[in-house]
mmCIF entry with sequence, helices, sheets and N, C-alpha, C, O atoms, coordinates in Angstrom:
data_MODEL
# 
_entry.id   MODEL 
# 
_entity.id                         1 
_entity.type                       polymer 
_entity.pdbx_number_of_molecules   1 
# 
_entity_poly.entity_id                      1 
_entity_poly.type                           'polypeptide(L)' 
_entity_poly.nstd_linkage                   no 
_entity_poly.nstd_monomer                   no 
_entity_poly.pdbx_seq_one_letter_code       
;(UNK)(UNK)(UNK)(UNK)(UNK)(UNK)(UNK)(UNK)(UNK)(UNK)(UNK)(UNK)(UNK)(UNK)(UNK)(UNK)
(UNK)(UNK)(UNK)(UNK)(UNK)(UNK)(UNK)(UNK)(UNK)(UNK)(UNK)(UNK)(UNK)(UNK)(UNK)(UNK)
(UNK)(UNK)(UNK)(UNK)(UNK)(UNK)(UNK)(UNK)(UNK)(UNK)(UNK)(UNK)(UNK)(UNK)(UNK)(UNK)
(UNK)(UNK)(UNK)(UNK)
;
_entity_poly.pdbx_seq_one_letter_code_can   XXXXXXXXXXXXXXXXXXXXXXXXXXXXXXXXXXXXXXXXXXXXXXXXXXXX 
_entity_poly.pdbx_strand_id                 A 
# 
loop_
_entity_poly_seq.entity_id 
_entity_poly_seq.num 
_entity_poly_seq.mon_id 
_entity_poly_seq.hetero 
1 1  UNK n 
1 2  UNK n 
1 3  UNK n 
1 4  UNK n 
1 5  UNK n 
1 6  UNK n 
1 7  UNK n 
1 8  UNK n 
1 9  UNK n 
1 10 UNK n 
1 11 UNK n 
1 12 UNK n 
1 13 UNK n 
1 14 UNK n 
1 15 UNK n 
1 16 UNK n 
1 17 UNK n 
1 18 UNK n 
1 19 UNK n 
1 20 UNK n 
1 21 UNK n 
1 22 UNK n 
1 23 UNK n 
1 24 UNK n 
1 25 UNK n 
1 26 UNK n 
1 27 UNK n 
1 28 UNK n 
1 29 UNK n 
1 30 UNK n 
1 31 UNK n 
1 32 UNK n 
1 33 UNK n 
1 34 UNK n 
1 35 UNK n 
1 36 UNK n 
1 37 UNK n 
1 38 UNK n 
1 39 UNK n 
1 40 UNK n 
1 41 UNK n 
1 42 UNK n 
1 43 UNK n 
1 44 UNK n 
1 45 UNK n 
1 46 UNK n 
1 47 UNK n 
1 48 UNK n 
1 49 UNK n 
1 50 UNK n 
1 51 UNK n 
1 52 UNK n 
# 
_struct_asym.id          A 
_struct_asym.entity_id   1 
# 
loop_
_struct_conf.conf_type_id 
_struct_conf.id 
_struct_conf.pdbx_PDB_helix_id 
_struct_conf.beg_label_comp_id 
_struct_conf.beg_label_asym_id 
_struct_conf.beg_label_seq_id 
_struct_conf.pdbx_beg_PDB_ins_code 
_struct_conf.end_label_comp_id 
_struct_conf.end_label_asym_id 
_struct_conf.end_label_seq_id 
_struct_conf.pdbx_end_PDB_ins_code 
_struct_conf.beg_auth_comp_id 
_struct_conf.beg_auth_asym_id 
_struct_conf.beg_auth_seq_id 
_struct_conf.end_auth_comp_id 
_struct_conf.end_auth_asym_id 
_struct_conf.end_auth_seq_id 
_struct_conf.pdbx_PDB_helix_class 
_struct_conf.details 
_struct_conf.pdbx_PDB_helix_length 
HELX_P HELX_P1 AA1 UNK A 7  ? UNK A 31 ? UNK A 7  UNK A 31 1 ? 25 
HELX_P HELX_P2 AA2 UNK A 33 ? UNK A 49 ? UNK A 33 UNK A 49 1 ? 17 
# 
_struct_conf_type.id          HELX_P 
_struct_conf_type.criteria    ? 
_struct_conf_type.reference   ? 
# 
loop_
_atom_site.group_PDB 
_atom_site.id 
_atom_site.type_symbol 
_atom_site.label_atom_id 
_atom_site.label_alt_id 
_atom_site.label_comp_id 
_atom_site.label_asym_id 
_atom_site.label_entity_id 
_atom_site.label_seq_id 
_atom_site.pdbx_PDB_ins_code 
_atom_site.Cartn_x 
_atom_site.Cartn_y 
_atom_site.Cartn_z 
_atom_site.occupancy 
_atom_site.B_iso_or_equiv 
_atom_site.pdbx_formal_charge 
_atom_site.auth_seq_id 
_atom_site.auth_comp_id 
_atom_site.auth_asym_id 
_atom_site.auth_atom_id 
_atom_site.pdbx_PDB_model_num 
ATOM 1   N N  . UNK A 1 1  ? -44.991 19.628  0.902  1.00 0.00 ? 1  UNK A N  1 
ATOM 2   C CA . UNK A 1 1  ? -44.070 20.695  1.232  1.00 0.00 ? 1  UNK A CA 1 
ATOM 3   C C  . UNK A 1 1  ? -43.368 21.158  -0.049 1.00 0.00 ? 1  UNK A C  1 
ATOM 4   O O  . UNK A 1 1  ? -42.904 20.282  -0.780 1.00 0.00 ? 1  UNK A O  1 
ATOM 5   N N  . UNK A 1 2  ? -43.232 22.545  -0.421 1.00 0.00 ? 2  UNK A N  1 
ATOM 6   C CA . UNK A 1 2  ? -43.158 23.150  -1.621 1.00 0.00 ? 2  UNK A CA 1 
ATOM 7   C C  . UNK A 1 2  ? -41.208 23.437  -1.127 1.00 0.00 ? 2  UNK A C  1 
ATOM 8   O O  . UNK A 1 2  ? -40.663 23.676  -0.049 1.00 0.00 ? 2  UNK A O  1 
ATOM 9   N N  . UNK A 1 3  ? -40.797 23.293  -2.236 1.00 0.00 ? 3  UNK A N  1 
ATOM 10  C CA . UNK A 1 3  ? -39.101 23.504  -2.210 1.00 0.00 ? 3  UNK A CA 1 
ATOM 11  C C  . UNK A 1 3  ? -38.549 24.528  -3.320 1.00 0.00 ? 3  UNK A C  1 
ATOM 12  O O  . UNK A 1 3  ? -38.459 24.526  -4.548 1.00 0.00 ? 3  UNK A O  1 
ATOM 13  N N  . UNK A 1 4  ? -38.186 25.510  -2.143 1.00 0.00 ? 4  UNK A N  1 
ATOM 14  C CA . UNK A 1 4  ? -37.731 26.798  -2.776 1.00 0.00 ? 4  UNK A CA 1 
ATOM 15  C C  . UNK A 1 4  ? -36.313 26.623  -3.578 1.00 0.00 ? 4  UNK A C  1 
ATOM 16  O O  . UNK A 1 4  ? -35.745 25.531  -3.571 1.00 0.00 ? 4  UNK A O  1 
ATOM 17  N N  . UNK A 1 5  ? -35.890 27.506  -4.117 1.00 0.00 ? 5  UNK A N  1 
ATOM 18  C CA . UNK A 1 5  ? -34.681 27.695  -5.426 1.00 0.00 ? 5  UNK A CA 1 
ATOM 19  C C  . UNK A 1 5  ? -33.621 27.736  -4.633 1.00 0.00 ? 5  UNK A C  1 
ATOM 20  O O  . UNK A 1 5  ? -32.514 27.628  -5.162 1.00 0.00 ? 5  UNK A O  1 
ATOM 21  N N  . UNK A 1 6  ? -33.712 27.881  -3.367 1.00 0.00 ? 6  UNK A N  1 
ATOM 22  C CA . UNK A 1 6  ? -32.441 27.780  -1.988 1.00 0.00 ? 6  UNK A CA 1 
ATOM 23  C C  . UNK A 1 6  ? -32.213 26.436  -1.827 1.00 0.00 ? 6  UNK A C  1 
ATOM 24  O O  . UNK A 1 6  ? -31.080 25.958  -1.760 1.00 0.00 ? 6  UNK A O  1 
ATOM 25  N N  . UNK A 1 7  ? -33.450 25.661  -1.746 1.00 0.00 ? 7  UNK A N  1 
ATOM 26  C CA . UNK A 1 7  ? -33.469 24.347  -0.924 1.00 0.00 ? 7  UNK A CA 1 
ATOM 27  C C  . UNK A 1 7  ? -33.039 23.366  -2.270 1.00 0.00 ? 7  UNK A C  1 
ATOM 28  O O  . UNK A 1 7  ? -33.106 22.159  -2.037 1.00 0.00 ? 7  UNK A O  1 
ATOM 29  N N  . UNK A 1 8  ? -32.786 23.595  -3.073 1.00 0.00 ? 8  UNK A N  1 
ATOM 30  C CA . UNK A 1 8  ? -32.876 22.903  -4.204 1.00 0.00 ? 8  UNK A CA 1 
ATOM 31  C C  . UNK A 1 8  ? -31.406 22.207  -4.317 1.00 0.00 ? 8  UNK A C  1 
ATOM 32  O O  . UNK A 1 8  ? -31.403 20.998  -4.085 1.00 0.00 ? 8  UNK A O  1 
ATOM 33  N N  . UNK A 1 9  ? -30.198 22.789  -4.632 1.00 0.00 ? 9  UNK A N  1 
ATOM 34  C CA . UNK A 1 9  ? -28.691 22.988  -5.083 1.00 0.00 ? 9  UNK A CA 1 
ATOM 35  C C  . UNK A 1 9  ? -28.399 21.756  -3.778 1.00 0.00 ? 9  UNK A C  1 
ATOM 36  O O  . UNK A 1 9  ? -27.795 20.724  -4.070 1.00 0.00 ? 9  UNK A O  1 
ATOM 37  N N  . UNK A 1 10 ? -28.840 21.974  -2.517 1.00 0.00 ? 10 UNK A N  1 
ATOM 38  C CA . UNK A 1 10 ? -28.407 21.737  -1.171 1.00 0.00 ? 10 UNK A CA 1 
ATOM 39  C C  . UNK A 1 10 ? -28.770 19.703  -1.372 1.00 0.00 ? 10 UNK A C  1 
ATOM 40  O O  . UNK A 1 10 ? -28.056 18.722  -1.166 1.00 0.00 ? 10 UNK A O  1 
ATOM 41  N N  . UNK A 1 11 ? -30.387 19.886  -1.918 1.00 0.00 ? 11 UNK A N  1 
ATOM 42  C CA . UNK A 1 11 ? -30.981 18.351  -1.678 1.00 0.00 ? 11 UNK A CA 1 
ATOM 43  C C  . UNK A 1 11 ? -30.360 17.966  -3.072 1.00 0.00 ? 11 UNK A C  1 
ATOM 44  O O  . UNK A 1 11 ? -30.775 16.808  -3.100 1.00 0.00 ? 11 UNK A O  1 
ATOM 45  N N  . UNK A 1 12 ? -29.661 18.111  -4.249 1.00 0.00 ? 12 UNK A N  1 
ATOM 46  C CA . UNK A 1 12 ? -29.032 17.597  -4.976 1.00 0.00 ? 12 UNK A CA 1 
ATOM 47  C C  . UNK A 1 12 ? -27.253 17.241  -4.494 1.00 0.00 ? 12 UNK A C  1 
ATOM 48  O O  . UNK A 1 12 ? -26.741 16.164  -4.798 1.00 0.00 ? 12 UNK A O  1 
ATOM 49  N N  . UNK A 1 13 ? -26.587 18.178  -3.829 1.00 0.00 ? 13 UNK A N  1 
ATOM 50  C CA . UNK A 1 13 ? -25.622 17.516  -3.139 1.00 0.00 ? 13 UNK A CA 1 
ATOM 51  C C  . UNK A 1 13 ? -25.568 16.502  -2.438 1.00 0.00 ? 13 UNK A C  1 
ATOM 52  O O  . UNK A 1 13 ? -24.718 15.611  -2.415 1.00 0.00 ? 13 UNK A O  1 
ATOM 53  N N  . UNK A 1 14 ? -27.110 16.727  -1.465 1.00 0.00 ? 14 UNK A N  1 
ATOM 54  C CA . UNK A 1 14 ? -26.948 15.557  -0.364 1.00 0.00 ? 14 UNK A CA 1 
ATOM 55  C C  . UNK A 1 14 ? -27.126 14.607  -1.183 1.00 0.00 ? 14 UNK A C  1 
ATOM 56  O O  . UNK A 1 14 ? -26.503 13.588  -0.883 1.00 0.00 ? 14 UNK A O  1 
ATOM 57  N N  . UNK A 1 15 ? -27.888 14.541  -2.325 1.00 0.00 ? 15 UNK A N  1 
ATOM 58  C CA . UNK A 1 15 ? -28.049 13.020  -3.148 1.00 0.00 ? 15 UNK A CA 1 
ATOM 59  C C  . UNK A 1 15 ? -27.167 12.649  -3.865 1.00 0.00 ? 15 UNK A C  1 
ATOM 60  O O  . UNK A 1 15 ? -27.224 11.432  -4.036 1.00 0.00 ? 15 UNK A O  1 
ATOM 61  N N  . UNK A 1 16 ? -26.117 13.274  -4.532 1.00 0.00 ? 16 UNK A N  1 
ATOM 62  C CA . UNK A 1 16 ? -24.642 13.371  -5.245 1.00 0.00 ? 16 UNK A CA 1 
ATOM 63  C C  . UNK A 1 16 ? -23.725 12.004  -3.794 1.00 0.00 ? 16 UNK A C  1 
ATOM 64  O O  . UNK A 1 16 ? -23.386 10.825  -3.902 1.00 0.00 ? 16 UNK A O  1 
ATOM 65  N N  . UNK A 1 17 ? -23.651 13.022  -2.603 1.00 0.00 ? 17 UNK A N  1 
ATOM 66  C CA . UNK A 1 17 ? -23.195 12.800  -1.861 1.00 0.00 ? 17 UNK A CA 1 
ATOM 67  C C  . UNK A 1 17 ? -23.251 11.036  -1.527 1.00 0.00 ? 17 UNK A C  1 
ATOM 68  O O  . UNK A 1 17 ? -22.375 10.172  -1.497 1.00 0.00 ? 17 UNK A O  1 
ATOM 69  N N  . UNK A 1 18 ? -24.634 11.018  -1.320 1.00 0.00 ? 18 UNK A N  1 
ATOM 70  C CA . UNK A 1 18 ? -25.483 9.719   -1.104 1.00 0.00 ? 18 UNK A CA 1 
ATOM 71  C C  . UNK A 1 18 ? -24.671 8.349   -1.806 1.00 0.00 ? 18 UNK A C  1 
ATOM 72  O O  . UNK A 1 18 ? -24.101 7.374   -1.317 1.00 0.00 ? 18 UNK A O  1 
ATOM 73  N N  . UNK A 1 19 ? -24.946 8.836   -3.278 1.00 0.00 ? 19 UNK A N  1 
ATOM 74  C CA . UNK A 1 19 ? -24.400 8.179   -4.594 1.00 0.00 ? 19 UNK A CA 1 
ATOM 75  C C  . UNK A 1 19 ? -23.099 7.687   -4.650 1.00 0.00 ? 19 UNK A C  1 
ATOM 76  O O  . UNK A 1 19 ? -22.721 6.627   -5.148 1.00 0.00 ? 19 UNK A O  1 
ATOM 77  N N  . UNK A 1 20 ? -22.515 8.463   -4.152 1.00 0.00 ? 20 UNK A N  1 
ATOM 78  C CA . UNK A 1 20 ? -20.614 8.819   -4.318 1.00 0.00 ? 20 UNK A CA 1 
ATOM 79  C C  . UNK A 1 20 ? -20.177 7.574   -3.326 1.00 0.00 ? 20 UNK A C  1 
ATOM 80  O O  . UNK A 1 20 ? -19.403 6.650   -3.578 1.00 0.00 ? 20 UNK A O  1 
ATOM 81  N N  . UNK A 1 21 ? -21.158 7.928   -1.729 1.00 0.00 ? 21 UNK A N  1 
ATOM 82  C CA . UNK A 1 21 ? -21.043 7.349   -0.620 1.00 0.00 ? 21 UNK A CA 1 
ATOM 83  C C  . UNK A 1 21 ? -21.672 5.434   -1.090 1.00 0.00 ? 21 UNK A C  1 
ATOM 84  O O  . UNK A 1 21 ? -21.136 4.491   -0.510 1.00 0.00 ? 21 UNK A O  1 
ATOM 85  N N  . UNK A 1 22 ? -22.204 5.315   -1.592 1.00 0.00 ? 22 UNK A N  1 
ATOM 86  C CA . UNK A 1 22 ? -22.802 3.803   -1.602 1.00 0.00 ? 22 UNK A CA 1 
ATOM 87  C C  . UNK A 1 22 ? -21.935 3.121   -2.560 1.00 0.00 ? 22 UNK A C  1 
ATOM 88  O O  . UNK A 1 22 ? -21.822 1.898   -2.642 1.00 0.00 ? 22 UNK A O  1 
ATOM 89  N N  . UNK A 1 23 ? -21.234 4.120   -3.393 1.00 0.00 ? 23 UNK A N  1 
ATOM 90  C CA . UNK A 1 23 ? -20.758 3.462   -4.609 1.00 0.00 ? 23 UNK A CA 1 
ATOM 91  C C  . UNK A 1 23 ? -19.032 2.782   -3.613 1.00 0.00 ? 23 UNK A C  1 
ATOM 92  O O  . UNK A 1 23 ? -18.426 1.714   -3.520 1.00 0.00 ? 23 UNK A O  1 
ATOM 93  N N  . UNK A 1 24 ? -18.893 4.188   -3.079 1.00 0.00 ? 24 UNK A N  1 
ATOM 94  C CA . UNK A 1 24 ? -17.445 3.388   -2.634 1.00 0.00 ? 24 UNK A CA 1 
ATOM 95  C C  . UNK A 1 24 ? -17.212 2.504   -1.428 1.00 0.00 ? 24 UNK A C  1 
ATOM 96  O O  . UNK A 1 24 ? -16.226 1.832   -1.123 1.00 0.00 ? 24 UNK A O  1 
ATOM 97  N N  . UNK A 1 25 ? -18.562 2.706   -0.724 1.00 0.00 ? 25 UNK A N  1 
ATOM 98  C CA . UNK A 1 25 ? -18.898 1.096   0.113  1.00 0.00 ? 25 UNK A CA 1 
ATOM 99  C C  . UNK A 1 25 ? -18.875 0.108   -0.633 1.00 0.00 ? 25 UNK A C  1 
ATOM 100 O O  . UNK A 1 25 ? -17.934 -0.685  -0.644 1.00 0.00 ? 25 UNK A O  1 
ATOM 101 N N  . UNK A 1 26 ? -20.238 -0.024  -1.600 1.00 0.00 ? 26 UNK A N  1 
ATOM 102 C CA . UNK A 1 26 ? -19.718 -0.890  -2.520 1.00 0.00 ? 26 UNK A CA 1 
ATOM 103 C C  . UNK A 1 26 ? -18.283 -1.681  -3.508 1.00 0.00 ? 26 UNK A C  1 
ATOM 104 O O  . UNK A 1 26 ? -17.948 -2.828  -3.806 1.00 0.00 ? 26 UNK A O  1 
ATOM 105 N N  . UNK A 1 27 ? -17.749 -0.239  -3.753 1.00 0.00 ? 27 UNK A N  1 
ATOM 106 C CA . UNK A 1 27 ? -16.346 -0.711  -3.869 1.00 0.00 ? 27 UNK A CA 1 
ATOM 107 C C  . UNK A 1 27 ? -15.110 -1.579  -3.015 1.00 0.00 ? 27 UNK A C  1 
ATOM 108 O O  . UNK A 1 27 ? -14.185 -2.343  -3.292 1.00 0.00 ? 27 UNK A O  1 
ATOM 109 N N  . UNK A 1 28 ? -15.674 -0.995  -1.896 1.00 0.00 ? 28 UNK A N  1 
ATOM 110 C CA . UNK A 1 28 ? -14.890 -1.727  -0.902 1.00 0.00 ? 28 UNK A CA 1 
ATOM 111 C C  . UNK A 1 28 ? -15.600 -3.283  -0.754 1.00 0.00 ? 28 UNK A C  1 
ATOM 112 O O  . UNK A 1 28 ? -14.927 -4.312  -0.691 1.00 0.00 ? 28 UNK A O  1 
ATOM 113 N N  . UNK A 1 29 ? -16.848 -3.249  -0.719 1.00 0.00 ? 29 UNK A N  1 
ATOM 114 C CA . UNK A 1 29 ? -17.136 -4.570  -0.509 1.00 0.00 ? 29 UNK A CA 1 
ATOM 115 C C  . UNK A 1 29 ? -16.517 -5.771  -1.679 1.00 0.00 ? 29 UNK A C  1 
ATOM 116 O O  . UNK A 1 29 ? -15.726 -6.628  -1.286 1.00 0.00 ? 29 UNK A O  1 
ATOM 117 N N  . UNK A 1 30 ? -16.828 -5.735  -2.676 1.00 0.00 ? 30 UNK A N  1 
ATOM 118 C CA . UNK A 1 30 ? -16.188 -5.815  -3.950 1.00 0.00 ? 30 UNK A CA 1 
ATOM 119 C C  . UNK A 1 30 ? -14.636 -6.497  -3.788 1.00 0.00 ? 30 UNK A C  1 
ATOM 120 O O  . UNK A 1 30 ? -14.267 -7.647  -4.029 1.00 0.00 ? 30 UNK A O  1 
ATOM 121 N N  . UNK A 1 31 ? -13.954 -5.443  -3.333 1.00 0.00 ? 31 UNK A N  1 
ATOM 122 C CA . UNK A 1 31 ? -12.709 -5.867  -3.340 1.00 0.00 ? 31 UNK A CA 1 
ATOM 123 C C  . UNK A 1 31 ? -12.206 -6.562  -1.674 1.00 0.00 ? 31 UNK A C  1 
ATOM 124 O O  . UNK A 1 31 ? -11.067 -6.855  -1.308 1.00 0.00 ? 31 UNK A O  1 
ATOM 125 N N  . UNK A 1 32 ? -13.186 -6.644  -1.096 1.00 0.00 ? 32 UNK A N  1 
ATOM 126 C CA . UNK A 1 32 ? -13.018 -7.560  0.327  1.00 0.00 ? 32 UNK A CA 1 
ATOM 127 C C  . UNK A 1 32 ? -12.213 -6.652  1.518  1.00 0.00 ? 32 UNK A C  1 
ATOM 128 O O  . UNK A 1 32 ? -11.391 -6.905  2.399  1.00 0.00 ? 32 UNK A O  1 
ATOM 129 N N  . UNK A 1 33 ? -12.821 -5.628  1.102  1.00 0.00 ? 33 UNK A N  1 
ATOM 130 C CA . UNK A 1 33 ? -11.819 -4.420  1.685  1.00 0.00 ? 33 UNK A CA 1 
ATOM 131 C C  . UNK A 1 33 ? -12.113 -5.156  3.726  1.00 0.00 ? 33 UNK A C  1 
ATOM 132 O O  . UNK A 1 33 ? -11.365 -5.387  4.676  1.00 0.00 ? 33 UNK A O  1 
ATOM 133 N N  . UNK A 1 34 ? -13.340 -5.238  3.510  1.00 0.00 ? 34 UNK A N  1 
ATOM 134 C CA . UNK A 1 34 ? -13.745 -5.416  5.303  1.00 0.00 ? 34 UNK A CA 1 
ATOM 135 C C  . UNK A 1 34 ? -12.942 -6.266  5.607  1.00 0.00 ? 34 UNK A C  1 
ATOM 136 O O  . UNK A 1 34 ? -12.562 -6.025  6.753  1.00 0.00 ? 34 UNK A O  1 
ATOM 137 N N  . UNK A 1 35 ? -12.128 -7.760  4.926  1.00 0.00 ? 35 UNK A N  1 
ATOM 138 C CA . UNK A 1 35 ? -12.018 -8.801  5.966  1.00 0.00 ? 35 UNK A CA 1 
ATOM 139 C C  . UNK A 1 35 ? -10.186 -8.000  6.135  1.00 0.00 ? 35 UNK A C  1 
ATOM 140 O O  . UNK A 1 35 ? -9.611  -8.282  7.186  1.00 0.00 ? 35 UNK A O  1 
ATOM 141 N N  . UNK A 1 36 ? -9.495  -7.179  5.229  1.00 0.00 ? 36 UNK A N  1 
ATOM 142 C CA . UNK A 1 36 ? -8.115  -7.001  5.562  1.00 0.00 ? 36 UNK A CA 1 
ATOM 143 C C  . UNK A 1 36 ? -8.519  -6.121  6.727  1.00 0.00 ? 36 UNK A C  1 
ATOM 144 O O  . UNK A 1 36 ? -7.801  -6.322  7.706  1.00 0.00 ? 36 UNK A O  1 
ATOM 145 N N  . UNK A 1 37 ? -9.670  -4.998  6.951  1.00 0.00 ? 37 UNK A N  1 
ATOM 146 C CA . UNK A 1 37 ? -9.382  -3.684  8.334  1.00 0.00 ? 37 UNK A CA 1 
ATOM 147 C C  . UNK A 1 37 ? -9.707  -4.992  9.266  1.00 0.00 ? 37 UNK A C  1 
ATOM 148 O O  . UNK A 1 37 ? -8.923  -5.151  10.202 1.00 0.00 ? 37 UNK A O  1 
ATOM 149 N N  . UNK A 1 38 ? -10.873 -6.049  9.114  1.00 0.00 ? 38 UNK A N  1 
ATOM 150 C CA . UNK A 1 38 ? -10.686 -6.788  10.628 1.00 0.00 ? 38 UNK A CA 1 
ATOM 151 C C  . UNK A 1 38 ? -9.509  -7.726  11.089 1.00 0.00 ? 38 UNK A C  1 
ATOM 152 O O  . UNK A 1 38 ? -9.321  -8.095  12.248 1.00 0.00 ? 38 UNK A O  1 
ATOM 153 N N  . UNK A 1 39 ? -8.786  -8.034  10.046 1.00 0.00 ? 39 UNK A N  1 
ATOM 154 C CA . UNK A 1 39 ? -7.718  -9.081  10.299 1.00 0.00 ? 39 UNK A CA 1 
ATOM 155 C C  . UNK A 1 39 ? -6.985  -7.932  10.939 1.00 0.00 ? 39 UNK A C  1 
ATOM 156 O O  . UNK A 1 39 ? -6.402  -8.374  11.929 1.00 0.00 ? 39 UNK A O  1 
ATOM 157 N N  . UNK A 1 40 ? -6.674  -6.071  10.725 1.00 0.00 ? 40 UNK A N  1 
ATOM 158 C CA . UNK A 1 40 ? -5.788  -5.309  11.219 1.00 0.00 ? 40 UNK A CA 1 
ATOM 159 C C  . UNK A 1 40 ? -6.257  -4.888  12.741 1.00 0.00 ? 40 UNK A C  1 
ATOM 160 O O  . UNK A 1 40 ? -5.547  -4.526  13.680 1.00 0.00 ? 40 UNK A O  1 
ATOM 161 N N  . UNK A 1 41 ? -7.623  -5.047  12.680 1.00 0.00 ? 41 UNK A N  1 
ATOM 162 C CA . UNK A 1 41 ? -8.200  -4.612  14.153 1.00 0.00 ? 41 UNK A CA 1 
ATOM 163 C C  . UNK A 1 41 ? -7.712  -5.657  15.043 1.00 0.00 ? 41 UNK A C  1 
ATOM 164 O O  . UNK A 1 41 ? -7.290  -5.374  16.164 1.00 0.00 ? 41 UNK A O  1 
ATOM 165 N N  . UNK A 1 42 ? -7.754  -7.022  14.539 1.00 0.00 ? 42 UNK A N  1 
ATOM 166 C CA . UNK A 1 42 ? -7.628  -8.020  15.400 1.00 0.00 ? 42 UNK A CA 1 
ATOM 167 C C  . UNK A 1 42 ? -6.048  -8.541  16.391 1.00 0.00 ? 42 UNK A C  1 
ATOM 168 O O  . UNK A 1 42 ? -5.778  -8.870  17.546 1.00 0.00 ? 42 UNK A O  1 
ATOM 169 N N  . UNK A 1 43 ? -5.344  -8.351  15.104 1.00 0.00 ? 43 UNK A N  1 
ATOM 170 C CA . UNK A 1 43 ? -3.625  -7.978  15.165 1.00 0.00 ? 43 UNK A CA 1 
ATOM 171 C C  . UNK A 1 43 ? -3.556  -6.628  16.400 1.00 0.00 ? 43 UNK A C  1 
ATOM 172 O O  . UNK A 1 43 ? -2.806  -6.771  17.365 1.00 0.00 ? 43 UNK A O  1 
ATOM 173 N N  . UNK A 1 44 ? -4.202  -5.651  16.288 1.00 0.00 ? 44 UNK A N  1 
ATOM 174 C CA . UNK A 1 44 ? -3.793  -4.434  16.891 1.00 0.00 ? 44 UNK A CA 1 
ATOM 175 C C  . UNK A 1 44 ? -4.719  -4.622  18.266 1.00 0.00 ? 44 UNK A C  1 
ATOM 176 O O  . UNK A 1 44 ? -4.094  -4.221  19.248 1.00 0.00 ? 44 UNK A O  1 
ATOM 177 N N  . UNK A 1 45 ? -5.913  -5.076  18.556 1.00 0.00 ? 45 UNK A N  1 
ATOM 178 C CA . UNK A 1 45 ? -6.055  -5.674  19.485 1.00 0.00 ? 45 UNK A CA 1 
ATOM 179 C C  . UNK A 1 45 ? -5.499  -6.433  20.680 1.00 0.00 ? 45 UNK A C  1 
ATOM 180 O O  . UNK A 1 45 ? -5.641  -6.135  21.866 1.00 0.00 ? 45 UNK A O  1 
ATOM 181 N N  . UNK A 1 46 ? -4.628  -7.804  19.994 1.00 0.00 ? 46 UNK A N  1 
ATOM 182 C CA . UNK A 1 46 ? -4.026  -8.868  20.478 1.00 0.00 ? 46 UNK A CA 1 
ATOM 183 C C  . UNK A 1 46 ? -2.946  -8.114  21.095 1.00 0.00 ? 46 UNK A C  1 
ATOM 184 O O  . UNK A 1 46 ? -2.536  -8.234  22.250 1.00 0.00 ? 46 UNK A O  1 
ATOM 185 N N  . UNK A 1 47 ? -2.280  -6.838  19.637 1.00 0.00 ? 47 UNK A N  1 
ATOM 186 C CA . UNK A 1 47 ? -1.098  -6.368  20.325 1.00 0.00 ? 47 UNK A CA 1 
ATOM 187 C C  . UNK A 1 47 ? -1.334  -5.837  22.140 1.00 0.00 ? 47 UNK A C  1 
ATOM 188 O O  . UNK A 1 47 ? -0.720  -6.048  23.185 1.00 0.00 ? 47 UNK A O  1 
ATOM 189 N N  . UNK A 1 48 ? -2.755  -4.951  21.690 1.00 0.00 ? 48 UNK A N  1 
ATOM 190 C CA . UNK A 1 48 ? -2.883  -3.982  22.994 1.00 0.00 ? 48 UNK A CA 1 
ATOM 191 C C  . UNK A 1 48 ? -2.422  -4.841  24.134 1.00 0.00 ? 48 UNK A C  1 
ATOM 192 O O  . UNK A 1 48 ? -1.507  -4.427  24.845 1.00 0.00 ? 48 UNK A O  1 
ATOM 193 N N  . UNK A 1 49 ? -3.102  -6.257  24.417 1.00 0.00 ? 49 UNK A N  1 
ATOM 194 C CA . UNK A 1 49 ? -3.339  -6.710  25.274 1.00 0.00 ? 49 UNK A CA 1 
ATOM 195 C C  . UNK A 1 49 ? -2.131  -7.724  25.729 1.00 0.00 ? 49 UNK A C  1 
ATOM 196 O O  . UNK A 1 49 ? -2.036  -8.400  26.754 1.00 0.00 ? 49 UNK A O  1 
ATOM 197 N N  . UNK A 1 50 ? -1.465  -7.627  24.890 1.00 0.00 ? 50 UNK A N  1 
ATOM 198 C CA . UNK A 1 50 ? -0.203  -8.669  25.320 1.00 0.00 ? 50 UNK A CA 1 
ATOM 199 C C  . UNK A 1 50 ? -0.272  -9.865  24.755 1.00 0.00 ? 50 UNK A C  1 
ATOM 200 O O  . UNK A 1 50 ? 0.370   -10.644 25.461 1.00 0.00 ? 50 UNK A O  1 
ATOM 201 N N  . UNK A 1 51 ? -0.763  -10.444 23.765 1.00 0.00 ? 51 UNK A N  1 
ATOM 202 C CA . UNK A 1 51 ? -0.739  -11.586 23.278 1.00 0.00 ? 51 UNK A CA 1 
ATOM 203 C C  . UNK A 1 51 ? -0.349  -11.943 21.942 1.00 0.00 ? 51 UNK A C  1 
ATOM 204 O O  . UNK A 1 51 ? 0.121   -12.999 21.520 1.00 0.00 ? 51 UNK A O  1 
ATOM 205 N N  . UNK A 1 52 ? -0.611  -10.942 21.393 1.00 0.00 ? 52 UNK A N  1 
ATOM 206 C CA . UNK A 1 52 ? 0.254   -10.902 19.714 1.00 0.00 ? 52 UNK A CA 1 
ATOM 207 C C  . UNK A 1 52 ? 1.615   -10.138 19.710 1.00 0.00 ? 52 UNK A C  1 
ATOM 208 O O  . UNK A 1 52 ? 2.269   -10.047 18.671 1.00 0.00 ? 52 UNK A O  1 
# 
């Protein structure tokens, strides 16, 4: 499949995009970002339900 001078600008964003996106997952993983949002889900959970 041949890619016109339209389609071009568009599939370099989405890959910019891509890049930008893995790097700051990565970042978060890195800095242990996941275990503080589940310790906050878990707290806000307990709250819902009456036990925290």
């Amino acid at each position: 499949m041949r890619k016109t001078r339209q389609e071009l600008p568009i599939l370099v964003l989405r890959f910019c995009v891509l890049i930008v996106s893995v790097f700051f997952i990565l970042a978060g993983l890195i800095k242990k970002e996941h275990l503080e949002v589940m310790q906050k889900a878990v707290k806000i959970c307990l709250e819902c339900i009456g036990i925290g």
